[in-house]
C-alpha positions in Angstrom: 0.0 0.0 0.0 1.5 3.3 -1.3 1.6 5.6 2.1 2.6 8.9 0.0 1.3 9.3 -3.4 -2.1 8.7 -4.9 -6.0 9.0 -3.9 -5.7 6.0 -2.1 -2.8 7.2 0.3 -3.2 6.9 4.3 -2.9 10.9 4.9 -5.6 11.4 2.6 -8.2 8.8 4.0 -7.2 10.5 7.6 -8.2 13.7 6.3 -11.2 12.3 4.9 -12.1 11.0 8.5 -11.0 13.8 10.5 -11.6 17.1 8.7 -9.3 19.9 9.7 -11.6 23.0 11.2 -11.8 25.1 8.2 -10.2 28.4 8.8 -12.6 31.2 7.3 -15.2 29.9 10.2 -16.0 32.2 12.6 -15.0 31.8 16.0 -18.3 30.7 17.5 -18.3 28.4 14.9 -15.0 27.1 15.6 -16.2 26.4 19.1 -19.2 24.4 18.1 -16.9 22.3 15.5 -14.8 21.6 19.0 -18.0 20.9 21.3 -20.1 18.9 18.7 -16.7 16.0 18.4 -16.1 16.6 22.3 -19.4 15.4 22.9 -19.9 12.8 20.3 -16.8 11.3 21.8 -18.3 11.7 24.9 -21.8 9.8 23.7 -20.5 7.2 22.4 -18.3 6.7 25.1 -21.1 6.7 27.8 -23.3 4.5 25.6 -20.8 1.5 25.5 -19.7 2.1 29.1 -23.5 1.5 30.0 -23.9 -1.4 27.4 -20.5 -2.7 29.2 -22.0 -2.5 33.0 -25.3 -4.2 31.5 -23.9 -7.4 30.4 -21.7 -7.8 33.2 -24.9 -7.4 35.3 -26.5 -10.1 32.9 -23.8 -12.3 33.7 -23.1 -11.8 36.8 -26.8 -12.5 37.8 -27.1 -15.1 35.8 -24.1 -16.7 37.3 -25.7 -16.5 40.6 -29.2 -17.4 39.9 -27.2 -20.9 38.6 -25.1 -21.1 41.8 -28.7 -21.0 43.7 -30.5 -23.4 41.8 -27.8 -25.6 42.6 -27.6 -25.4 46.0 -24.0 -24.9 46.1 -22.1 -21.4 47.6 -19.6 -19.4 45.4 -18.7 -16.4 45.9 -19.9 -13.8 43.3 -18.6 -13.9 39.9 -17.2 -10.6 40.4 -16.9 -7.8 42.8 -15.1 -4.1 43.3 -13.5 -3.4 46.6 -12.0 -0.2 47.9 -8.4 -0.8 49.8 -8.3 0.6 53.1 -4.7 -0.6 54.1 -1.8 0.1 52.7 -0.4 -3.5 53.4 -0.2 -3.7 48.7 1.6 0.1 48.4 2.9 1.2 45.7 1.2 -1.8 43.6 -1.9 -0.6 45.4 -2.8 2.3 47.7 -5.2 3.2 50.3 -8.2 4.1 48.5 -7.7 2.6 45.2 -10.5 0.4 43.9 -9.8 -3.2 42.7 -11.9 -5.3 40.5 -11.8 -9.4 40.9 -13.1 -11.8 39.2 -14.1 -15.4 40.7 -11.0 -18.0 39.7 -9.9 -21.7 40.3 -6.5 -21.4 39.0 -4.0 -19.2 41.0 -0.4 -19.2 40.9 2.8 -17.3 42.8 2.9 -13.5 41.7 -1.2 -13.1 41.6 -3.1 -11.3 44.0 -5.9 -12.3 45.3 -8.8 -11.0 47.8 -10.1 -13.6 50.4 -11.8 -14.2 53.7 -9.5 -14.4 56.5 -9.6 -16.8 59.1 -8.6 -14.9 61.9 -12.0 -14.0 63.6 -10.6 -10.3 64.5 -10.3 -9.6 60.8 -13.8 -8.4 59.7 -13.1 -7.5 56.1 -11.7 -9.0 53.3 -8.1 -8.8 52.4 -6.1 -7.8 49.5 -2.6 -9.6 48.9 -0.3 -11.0 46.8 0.3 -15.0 47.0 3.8 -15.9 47.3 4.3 -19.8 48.0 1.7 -22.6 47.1 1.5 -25.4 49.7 0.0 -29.3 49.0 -1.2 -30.0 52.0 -3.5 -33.4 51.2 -4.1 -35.3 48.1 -3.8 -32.7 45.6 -5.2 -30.3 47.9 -3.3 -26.8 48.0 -3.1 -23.8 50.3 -1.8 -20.6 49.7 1.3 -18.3 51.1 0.4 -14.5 51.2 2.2 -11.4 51.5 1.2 -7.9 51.1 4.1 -6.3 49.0 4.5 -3.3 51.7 5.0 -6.0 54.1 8.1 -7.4 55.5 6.5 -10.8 56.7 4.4 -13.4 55.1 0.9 -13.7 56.6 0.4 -15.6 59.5 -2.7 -18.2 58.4 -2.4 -20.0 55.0 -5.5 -19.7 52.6 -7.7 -22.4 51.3 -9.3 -22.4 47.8 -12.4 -22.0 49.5 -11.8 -18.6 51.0 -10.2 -17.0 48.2 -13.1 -14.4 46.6 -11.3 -13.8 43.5 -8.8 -12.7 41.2 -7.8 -9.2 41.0 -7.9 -8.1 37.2 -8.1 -4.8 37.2 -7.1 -1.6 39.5 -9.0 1.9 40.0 -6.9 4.7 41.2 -8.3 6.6 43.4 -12.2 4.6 43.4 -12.7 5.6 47.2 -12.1 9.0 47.1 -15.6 8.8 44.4 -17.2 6.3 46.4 -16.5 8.8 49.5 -17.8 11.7 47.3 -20.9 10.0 46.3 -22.3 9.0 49.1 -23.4 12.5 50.0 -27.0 12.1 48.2 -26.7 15.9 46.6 -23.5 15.2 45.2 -25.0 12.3 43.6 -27.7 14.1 42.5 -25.3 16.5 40.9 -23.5 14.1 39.2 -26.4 12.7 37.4 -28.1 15.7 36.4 -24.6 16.9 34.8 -24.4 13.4 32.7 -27.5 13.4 32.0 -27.5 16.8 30.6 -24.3 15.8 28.8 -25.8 13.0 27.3 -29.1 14.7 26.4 -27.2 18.0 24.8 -24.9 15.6 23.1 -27.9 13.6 21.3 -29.3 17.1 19.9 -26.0 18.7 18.6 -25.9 15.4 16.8 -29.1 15.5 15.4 -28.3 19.2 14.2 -25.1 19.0 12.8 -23.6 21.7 11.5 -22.2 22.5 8.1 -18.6 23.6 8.3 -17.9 23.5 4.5 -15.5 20.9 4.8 -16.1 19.2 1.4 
């Protein structure tokens, strides 16, 4: 593919796709060009975040409508906890939010949130395993550490108290969390996406001509 001459060339399709803002507009023109693609982005952004947070909530309630009909108690297929110890710093701070998913398979390196079995430990904890134990017939525990930690945890973890996996981590998730709580902040919030959203769908359906042909 020719990336310099011709019709065809990758420049030209680019300009084709993102039109420069033409300069003879007038300033209040300009600004619209910037806020119509601003908020398009936005849209379209917003739209597959919710179609995102919809089928996880398909399958994540559909995973445990099956665990109930069962009869047999898993933990949730996923979950989103805010760390309130700084037992993972720097891999994970106070306040940061993590996302785990429900696993079977763990090795050395991952980290993991579980139950503890200490009864003075009301919460779940966050750390990282470091050793894997066979304790019976193919049976294994697991070694933890948290990484700001200079000792290994005291009690070993069984399969069965491990909640999940954690995939995915969200700076700062507990500072919004915090912030959100307040009901007129979160009334605030949704009034400004809303209105986002809502001015968004009308600039779209009245685009403007820029004379970009």
């Amino acid at each position: 593919m020719n990336l310099d001459k011709g019709s065809g060339t990758l420049s030209t399709m680019i300009k084709e796709r993102i039109p420069l803002i033409d300069p003879n507009l007038s300033t209040k023109d300009k600004i619209k060009y910037v806020i119509y693609f601003v908020l398009r982005a936005f849209f379209i952004a917003s739209l597959i975040l919710i179609l995102g947070v919809f089928l996880l909530f398909i399958v994540y309630f559909g995973d445990l409508f099956s665990n109930v009909n069962s009869g047999k108690y898993k933990y949730p297929l996923y979950g989103i906890y805010v760390i309130v110890s700084p037992s993972m710093v720097p891999t994970i701070r106070v306040n940061d939010g993590v996302f785990i998913k429900r696993n079977d398979i763990f090795k050395i390196g991952d980290i993991i949130t579980f139950e503890s079995t200490n009864v003075n430990i009301n919460m779940p904890i966050t750390h990282r395993i470091v050793s894997i134990e066979e304790v019976d017939n193919g049976l294994f525990v697991y070694r933890t550490k948290g990484d700001n930690n200079g000792f290994i945890d005291k009690d070993v973890v069984s399969p069965d108290n491990i909640m999940g996996k954690v995939m995915i981590k969200f700076p700062k998730l507990g500072v919004v969390k915090s912030f959100l709580r307040n009901y007129i902040n979160m009334l605030l919030v949704g009034i400004i996406l809303i209105t986002l959203i809502l001015y968004g769908c009308s600039v779209g359906l009245k685009r403007i001509n820029y004379n970009v042909e």
